[in-house]
gemmi code that builds the backbone of each chain (N, CA, C; Angstrom):
import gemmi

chains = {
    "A": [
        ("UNK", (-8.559, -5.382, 11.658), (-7.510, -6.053, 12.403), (-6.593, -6.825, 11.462)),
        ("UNK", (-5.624, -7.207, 12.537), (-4.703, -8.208, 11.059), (-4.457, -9.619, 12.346)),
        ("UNK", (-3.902, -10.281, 11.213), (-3.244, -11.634, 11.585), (-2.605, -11.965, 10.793)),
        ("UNK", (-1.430, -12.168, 11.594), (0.067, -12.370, 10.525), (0.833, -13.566, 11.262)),
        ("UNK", (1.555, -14.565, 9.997), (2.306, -15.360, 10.814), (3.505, -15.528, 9.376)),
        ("UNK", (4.397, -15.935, 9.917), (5.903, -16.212, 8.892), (5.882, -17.599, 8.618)),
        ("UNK", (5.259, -17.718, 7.039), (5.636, -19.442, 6.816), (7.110, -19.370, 6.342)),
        ("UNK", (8.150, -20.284, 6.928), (9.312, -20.602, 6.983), (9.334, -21.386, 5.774)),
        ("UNK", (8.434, -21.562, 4.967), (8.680, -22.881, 3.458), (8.502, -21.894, 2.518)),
        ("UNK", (7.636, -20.869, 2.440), (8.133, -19.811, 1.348), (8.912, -18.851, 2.156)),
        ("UNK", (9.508, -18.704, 2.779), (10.352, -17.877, 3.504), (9.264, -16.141, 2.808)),
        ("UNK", (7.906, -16.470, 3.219), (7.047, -14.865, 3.654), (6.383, -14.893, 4.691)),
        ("UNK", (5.977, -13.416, 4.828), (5.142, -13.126, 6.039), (3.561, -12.692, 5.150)),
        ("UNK", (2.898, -13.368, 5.596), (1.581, -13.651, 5.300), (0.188, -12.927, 6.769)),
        ("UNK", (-0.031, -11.528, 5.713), (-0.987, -10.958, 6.898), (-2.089, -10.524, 6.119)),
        ("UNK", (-3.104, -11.411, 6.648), (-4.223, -11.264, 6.489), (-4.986, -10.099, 7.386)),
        ("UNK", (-5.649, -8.828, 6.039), (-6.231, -7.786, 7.011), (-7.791, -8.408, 6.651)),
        ("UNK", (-8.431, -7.884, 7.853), (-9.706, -8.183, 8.469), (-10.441, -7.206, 8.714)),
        ("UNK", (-11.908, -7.372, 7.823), (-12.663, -6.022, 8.114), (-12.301, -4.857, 7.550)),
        ("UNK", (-12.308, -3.320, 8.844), (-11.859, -2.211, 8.436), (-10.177, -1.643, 8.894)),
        ("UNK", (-9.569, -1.559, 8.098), (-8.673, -0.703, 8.507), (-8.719, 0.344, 7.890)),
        ("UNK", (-9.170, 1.028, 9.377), (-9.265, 2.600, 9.214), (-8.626, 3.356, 9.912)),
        ("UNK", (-8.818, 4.766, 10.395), (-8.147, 5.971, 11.226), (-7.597, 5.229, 12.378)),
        ("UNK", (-9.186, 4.213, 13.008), (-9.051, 3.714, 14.364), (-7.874, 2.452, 14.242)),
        ("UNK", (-8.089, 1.662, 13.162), (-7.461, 0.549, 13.607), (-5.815, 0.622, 12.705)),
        ("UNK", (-5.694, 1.374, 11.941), (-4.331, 1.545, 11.162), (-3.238, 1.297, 12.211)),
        ("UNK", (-3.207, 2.123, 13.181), (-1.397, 2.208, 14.395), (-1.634, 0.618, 14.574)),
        ("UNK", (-2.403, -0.125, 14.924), (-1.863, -1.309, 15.795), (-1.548, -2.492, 14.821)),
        ("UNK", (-2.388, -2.101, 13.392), (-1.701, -2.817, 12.110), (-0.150, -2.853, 11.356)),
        ("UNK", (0.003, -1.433, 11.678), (1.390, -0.499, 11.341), (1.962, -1.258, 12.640)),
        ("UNK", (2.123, -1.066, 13.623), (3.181, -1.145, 14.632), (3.003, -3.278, 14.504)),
        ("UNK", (2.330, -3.921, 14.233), (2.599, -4.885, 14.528), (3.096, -5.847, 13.174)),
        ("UNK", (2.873, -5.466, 12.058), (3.708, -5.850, 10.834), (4.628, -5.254, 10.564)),
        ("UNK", (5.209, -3.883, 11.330), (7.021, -3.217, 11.189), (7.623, -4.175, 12.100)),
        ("UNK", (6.782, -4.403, 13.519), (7.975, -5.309, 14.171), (8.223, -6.845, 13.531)),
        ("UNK", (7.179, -7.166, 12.614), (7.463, -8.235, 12.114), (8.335, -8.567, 10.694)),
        ("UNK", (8.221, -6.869, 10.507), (9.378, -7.192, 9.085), (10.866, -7.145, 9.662)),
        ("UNK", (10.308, -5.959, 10.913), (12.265, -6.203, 11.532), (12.285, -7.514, 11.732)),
        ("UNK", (11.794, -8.513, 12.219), (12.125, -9.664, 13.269), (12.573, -10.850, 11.878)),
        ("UNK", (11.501, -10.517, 10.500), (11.798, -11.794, 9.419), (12.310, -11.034, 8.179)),
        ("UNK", (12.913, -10.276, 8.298), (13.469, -9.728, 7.035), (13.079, -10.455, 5.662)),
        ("UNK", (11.619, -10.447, 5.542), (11.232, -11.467, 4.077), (10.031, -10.444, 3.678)),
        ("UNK", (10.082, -11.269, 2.051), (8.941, -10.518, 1.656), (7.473, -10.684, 2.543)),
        ("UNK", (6.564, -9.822, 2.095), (5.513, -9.773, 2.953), (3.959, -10.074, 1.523)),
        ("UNK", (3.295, -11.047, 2.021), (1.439, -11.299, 1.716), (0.509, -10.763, 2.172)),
        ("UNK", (-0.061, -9.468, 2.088), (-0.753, -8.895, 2.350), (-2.257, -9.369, 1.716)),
        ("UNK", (-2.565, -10.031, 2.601), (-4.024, -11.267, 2.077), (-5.687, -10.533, 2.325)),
        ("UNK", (-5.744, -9.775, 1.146), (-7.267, -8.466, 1.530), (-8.450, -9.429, 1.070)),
        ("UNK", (-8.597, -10.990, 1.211), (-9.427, -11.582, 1.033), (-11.161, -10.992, 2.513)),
        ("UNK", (-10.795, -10.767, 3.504), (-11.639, -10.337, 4.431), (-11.700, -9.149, 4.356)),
        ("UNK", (-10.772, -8.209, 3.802), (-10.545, -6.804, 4.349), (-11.997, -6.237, 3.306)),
        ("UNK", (-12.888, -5.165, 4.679), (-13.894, -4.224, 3.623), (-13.878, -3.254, 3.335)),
        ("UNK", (-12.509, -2.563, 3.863), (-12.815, -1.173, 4.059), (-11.359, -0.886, 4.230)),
        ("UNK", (-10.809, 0.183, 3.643), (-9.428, 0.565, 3.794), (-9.604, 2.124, 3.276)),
        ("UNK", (-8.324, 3.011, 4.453), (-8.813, 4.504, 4.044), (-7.170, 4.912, 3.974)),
        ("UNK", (-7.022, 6.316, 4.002), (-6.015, 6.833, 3.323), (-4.818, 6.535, 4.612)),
        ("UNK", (-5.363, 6.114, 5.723), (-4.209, 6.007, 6.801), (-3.532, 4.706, 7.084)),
        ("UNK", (-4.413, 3.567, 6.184), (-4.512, 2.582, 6.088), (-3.841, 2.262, 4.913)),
        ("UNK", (-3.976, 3.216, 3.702), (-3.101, 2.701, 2.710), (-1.442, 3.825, 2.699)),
        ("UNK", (-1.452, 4.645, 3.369), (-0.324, 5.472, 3.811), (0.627, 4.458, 5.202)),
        ("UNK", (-0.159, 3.584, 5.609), (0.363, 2.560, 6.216), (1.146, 1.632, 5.658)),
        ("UNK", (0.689, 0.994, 4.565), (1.330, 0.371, 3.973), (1.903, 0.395, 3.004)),
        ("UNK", (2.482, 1.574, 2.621), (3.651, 2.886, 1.892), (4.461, 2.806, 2.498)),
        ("UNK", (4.380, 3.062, 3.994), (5.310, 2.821, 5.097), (5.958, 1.757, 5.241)),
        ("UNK", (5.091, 0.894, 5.208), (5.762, -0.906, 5.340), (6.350, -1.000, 4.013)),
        ("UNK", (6.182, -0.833, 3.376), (6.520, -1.243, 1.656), (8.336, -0.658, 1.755)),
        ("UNK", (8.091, 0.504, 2.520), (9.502, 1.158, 2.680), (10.147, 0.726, 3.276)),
        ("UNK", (9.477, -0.018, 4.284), (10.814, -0.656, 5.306), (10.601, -2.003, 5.033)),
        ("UNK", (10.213, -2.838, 4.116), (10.759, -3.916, 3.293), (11.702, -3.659, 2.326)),
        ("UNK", (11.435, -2.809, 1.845), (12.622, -2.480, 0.980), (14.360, -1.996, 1.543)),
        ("UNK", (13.727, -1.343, 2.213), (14.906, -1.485, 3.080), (16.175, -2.399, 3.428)),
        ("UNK", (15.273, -3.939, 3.243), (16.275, -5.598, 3.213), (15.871, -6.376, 1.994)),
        ("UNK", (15.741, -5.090, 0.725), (15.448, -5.607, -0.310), (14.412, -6.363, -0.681)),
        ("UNK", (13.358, -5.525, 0.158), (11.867, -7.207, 0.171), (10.836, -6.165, -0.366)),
        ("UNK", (10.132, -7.249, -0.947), (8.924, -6.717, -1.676), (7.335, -6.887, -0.732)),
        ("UNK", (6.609, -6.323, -0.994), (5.304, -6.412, -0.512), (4.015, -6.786, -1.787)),
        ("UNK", (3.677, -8.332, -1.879), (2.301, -8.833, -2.708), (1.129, -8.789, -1.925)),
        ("UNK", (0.250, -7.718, -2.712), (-1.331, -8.020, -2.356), (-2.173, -8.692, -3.288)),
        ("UNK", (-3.085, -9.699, -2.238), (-3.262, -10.755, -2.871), (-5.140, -10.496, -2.751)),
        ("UNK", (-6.106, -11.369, -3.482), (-7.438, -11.256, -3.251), (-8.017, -9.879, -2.573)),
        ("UNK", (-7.946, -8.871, -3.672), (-8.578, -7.580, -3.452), (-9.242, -7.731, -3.892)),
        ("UNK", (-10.628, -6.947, -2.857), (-11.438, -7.013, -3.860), (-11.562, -5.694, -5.117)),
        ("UNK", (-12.431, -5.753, -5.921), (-12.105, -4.694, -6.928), (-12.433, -2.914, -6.110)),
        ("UNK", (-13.483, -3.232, -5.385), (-13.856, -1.588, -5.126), (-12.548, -1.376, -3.980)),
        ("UNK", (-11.977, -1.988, -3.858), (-10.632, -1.595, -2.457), (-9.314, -1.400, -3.803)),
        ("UNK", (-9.098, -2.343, -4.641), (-7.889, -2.150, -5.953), (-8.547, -0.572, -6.405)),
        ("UNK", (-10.044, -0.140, -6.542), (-9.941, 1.272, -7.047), (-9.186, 2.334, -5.924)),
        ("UNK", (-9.363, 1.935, -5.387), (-8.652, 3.177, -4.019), (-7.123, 3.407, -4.367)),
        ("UNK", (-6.644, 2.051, -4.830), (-4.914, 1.645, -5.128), (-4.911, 2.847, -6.622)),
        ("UNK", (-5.672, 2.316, -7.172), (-5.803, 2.478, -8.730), (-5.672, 4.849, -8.571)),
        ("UNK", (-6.904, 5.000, -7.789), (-6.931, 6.404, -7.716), (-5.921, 6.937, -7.298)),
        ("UNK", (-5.478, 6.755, -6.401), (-4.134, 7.416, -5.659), (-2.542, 6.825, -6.074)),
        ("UNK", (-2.747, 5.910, -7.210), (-1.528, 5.683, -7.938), (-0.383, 4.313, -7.135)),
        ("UNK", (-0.768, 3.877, -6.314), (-0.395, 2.897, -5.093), (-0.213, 1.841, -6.346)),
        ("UNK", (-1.244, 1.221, -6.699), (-0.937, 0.228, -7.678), (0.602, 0.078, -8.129)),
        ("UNK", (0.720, 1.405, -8.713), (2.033, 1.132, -9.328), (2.953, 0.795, -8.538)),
        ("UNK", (3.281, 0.375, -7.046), (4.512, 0.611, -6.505), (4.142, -0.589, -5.604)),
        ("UNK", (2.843, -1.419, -6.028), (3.034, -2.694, -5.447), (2.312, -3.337, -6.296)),
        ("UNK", (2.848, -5.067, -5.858), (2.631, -6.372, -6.821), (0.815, -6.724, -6.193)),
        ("UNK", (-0.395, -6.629, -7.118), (-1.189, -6.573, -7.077), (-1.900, -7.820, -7.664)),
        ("UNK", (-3.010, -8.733, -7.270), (-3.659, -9.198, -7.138), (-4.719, -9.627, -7.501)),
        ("UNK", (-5.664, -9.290, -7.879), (-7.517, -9.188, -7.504), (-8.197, -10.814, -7.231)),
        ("UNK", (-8.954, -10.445, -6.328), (-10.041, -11.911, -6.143), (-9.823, -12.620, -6.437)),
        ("UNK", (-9.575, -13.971, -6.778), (-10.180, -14.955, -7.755), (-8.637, -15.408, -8.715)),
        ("UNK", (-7.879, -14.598, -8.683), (-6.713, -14.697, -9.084), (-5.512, -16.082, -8.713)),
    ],
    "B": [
        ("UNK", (-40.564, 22.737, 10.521), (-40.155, 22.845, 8.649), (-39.961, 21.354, 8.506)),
        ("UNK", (-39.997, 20.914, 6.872), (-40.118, 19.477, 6.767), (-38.469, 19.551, 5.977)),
        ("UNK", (-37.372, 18.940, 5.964), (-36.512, 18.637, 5.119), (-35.540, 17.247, 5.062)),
        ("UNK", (-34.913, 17.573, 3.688), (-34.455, 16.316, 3.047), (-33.216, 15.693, 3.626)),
        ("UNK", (-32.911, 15.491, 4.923), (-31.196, 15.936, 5.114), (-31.067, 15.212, 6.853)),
        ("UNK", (-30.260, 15.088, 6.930), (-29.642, 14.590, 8.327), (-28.600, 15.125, 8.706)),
        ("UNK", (-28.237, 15.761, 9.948), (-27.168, 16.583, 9.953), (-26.335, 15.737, 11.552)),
        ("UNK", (-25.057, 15.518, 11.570), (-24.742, 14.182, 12.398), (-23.369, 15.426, 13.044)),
        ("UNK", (-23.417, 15.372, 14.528), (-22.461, 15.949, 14.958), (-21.573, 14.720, 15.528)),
        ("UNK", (-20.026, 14.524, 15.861), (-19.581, 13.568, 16.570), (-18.029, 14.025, 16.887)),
        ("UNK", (-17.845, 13.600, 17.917), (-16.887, 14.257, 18.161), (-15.466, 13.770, 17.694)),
        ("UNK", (-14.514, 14.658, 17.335), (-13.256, 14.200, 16.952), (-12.665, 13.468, 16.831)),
        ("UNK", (-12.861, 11.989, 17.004), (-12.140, 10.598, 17.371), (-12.578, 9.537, 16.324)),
        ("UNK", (-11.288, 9.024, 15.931), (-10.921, 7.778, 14.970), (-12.202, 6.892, 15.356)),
        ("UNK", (-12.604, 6.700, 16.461), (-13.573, 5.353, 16.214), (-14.878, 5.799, 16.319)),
        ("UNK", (-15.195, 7.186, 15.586), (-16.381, 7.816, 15.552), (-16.456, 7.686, 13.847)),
        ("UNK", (-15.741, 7.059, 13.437), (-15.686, 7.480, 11.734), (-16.013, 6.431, 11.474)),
        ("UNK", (-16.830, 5.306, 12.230), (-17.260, 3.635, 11.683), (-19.047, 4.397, 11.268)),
        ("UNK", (-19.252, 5.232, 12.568), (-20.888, 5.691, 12.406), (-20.643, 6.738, 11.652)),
        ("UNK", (-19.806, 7.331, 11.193), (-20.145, 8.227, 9.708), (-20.547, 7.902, 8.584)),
        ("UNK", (-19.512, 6.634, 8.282), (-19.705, 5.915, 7.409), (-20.915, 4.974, 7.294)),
        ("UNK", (-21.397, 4.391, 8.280), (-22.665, 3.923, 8.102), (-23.626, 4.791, 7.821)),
        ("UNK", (-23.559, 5.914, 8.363), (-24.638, 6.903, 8.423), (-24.559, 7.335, 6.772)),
        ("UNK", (-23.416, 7.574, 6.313), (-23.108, 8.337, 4.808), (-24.137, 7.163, 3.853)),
        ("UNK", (-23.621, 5.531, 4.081), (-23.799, 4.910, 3.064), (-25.373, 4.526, 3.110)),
        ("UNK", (-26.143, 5.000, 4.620), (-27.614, 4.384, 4.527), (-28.036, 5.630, 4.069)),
        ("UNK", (-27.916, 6.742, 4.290), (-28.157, 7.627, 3.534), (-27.864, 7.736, 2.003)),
        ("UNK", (-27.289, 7.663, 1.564), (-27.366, 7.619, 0.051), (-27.665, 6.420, -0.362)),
        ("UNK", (-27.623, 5.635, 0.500), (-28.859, 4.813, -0.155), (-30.612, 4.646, -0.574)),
        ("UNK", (-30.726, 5.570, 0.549), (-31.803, 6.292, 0.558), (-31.932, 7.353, -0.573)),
        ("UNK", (-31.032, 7.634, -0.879), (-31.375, 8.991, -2.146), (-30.888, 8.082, -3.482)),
        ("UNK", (-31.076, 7.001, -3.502), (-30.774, 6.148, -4.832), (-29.963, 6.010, -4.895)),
        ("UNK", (-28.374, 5.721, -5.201), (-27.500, 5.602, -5.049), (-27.291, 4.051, -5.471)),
        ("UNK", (-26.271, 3.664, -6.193), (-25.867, 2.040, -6.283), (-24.956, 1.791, -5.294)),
        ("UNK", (-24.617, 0.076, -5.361), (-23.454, -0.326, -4.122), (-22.469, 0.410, -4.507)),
        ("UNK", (-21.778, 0.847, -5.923), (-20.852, 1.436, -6.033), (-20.365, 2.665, -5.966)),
        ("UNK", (-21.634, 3.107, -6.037), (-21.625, 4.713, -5.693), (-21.996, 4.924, -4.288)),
        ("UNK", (-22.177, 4.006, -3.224), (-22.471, 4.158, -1.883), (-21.039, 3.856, -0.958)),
        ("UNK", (-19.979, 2.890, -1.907), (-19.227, 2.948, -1.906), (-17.881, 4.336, -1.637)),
        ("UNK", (-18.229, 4.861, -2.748), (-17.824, 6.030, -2.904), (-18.051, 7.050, -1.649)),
        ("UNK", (-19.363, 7.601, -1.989), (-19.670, 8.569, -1.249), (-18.921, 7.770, 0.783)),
        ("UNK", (-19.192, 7.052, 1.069), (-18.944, 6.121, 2.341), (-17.166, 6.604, 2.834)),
        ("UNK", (-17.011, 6.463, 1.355), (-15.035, 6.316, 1.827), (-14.869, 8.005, 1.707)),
        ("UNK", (-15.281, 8.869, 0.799), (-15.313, 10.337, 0.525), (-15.692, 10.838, 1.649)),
        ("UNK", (-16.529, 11.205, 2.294), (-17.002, 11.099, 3.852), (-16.155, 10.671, 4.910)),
        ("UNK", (-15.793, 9.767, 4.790), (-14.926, 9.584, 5.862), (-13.142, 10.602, 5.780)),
        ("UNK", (-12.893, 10.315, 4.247), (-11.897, 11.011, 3.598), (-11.585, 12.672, 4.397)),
        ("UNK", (-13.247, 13.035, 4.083), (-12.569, 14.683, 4.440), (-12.904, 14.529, 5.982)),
        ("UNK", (-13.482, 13.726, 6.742), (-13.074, 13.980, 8.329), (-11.559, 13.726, 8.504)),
        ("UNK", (-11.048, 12.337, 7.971), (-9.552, 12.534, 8.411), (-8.969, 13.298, 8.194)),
        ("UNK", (-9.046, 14.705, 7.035), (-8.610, 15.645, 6.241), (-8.657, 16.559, 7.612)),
        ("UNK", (-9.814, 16.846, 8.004), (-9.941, 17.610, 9.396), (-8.593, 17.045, 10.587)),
        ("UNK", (-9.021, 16.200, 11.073), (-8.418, 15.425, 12.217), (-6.787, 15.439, 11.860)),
        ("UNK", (-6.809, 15.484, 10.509), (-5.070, 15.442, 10.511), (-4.507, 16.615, 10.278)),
        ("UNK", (-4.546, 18.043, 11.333), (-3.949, 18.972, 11.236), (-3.739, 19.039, 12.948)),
        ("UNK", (-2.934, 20.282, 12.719), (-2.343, 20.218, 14.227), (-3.062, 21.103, 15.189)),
        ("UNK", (-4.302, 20.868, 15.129), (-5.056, 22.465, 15.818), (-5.882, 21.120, 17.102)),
        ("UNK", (-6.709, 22.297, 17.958), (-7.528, 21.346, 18.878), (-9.111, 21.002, 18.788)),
        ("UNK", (-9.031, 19.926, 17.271), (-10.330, 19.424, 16.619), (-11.151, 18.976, 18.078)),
        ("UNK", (-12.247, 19.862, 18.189), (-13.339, 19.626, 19.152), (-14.478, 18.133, 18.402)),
        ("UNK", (-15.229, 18.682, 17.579), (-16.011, 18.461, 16.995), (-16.031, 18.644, 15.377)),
        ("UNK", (-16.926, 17.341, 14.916), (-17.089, 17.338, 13.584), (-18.302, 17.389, 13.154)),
        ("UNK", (-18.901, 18.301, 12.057), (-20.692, 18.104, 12.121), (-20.854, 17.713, 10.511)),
        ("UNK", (-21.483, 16.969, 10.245), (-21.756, 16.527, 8.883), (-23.353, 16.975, 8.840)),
        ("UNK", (-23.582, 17.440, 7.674), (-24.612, 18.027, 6.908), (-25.169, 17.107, 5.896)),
        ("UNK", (-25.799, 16.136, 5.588), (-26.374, 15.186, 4.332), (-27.469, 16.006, 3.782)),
        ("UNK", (-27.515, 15.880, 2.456), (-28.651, 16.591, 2.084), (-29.020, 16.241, 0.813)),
        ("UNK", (-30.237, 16.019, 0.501), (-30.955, 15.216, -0.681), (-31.533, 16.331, -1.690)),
        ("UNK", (-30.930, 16.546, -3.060), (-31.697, 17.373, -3.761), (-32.717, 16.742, -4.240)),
        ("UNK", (-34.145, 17.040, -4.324), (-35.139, 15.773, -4.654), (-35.250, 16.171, -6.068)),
        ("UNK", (-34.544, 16.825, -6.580), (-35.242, 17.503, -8.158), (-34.688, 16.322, -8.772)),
        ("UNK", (-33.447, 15.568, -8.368), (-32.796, 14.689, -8.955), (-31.999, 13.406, -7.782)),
        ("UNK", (-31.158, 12.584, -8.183), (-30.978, 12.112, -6.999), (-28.957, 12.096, -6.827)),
        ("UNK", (-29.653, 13.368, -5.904), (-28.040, 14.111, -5.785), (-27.827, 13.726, -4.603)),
        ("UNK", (-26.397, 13.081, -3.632), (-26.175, 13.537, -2.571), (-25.267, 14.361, -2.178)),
        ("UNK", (-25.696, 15.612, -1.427), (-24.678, 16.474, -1.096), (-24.210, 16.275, 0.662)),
        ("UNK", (-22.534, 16.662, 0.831), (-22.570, 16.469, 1.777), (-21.897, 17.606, 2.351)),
        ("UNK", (-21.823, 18.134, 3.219), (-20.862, 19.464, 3.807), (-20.216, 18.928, 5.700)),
        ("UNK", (-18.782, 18.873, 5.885), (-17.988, 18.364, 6.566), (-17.383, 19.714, 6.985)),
        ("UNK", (-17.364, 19.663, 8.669), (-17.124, 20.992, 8.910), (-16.623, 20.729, 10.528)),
        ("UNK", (-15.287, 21.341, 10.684), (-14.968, 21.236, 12.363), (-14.678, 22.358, 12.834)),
        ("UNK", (-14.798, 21.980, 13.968), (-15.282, 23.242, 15.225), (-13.779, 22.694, 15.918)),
        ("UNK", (-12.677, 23.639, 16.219), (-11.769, 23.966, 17.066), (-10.865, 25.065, 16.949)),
        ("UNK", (-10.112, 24.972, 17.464), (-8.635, 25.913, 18.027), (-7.397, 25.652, 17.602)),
        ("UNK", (-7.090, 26.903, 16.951), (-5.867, 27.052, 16.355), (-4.644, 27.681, 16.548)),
        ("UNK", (-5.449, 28.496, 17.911), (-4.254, 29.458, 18.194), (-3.702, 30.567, 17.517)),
        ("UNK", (-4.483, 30.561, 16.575), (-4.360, 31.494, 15.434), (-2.727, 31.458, 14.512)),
        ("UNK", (-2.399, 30.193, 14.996), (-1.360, 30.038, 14.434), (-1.343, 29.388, 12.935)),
        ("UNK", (-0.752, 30.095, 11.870), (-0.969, 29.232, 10.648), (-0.415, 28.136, 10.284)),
        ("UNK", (-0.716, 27.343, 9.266), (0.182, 25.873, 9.135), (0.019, 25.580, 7.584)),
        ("UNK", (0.965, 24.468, 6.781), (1.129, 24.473, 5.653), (1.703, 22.956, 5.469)),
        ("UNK", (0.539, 22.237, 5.761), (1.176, 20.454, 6.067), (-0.052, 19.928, 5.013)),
        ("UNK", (-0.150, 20.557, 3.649), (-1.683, 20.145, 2.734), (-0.879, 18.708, 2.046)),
        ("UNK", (0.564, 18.397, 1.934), (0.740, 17.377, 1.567), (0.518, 15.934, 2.385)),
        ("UNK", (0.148, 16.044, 3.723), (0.277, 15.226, 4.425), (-1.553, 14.417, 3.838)),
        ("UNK", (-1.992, 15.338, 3.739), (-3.582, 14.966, 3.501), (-3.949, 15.000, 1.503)),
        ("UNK", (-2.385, 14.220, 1.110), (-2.179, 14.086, -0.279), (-3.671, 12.954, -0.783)),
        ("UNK", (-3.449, 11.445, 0.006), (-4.240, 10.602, -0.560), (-5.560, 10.864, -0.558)),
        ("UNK", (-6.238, 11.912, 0.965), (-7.252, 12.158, 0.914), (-7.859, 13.112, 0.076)),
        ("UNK", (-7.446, 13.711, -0.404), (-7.636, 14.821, -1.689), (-8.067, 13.760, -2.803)),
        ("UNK", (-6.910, 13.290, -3.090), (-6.988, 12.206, -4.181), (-8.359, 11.401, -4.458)),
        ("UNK", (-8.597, 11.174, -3.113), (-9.871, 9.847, -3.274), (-11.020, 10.721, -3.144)),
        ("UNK", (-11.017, 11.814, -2.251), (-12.238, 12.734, -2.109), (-12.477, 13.074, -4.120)),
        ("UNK", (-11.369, 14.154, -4.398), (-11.728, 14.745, -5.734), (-12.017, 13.138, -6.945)),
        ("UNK", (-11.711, 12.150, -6.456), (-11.751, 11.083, -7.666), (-13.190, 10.646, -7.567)),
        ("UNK", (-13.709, 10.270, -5.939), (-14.649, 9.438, -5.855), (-16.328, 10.246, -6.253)),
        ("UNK", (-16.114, 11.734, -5.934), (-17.107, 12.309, -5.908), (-17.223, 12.860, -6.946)),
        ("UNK", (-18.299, 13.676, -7.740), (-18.640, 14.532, -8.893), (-17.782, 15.715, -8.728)),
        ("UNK", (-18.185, 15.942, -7.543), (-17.483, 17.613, -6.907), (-17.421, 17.387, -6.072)),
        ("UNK", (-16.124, 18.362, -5.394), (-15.330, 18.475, -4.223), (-14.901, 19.470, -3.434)),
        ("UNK", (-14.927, 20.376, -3.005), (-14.522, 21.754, -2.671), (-14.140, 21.725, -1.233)),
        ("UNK", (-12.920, 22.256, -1.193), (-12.135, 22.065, 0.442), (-12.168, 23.691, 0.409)),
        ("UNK", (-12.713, 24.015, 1.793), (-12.530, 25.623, 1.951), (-11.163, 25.487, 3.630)),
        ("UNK", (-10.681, 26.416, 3.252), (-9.742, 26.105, 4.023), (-9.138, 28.079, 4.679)),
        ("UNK", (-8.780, 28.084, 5.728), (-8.638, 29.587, 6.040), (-7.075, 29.402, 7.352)),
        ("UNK", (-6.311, 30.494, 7.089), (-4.883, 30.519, 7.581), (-4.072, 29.189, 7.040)),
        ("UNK", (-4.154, 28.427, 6.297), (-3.995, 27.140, 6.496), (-4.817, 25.349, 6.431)),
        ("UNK", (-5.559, 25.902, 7.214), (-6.516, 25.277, 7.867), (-7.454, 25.036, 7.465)),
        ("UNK", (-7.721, 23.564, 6.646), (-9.111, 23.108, 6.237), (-10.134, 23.437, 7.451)),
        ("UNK", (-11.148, 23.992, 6.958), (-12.090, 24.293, 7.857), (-13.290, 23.293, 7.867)),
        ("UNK", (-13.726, 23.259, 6.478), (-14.771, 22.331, 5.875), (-14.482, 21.657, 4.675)),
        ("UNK", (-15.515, 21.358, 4.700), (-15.633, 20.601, 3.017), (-16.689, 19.774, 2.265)),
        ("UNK", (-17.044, 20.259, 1.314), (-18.470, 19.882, 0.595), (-18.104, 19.544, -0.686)),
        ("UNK", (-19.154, 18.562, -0.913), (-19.043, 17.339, -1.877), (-20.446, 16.616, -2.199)),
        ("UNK", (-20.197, 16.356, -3.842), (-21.647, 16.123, -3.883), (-21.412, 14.821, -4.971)),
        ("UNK", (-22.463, 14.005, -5.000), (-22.660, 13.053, -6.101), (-23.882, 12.357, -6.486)),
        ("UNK", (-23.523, 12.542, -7.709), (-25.189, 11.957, -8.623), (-25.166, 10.393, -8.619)),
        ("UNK", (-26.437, 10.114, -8.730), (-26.748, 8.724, -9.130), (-27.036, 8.940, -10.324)),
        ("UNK", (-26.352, 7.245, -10.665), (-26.463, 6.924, -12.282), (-27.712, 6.432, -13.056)),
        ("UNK", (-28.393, 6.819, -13.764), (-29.451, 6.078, -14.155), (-29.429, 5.112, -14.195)),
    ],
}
model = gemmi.Model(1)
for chain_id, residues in chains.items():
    chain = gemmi.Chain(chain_id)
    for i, (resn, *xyz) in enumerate(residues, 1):
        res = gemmi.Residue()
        res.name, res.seqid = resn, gemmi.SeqId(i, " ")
        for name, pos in zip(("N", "CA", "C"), xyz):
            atom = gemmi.Atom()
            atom.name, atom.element = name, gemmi.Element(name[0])
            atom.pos, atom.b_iso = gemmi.Position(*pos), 0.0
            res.add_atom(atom)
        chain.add_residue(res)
    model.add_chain(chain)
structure = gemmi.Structure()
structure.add_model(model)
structure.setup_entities()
């Protein structure tokens, strides 16, 4: 699942994913952080401090979002990954095309 | 007959792929396996069902095959769906780009058999590390 809210003092949107995003839970993650990049045209915090589990629809999700931030010139930071979820980034080349993170950072 | 293996049928649907994955990772845990390599095999597993599920045919069913070579501590797995195609062919292998990616990275071996188009199955195997 996610939970997202827009702090207005760094002018970002800060969404914390939770658990698994997978096959099942990807659309309602996707559909509810696009309407929130339309609504705050700002960069976006993608906070994987809870997240355990992320799969290819889940990170093809947020390829998607990355695109339509860019779109109003906004970037997408992931923040507290953990390392075995950054290898998934790392294998499929994702890393490179976003501002990355790990744990403890 | 006595054997090494669990074979898990479930049907076609996104929120059937939470008990694959549990099922993948207690199983190779069972055949030795570390957190990181249970890791692996867990997300690889799930990988080639979405590989299935994301074509345009009428995915009935998915049957997973686990299987323990005891000579060593191998897990093999074979991913295989049962539906309808209409016999119509299709050519959408880029759409199922990342899952390739993480399947062929995470596992030792990987082999997608695929016919008109159409991933049919797919088997995959991985060793534990001493």
């Amino acid at each position: 699942m996610v939970v997202a809210e827009y702090d207005p003092t760094t002018d970002e949107l800060v969404a914390s994913l939770k658990g698994d995003i997978d096959i099942y839970a990807t659309p309602e993650m996707k559909e509810k952080l696009a309407l929130l990049i339309e609504k705050h045209k700002s960069d976006i915090v993608i906070d994987c401090k809870e997240l355990n589990y992320i799969d290819s629809t889940g990170l093809g999700a947020l390829v998607a979002l990355l695109k339509k931030a860019k779109d109003y010139d906004k970037g997408i930071r992931i923040i507290n990954i953990k390392p075995y979820i950054r290898k998934l980034f790392t294998i499929t080349g994702l890393e490179k095309i976003f501002s990355m993170e790990v744990e403890g950072q | 007959m006595s054997r090494d293996g669990v074979t898990l049928l479930i049907p076609a649907q996104p929120e059937y792929l939470l008990v694959v994955r549990l099922t993948a990772a207690g199983l190779a845990n069972r055949m030795g396996l570390n957190i990181e390599e249970i890791e692996d095999v867990k997300t690889a597993v799930a990988e080639a069902c979405i590989m299935l599920m994301n074509q345009p045919w009428e995915l009935e069913d998915i049957t997973l095959d686990f299987r323990h070579a005891t000579d060593a501590d191998v897990f093999h797995a074979t991913v295989q769906g049962t539906g309808k195609t209409d016999g119509a062919t299709m050519d959408r292998e880029q759409e199922n780009e990342l899952s390739r990616y993480l399947l062929q990275a995470l596992m030792d071996d990987a082999s997608i058999h695929s016919e008109d188009g159409y991933i049919k199955s797919i088997s995959m195997m991985k060793k534990a590390s001493l």
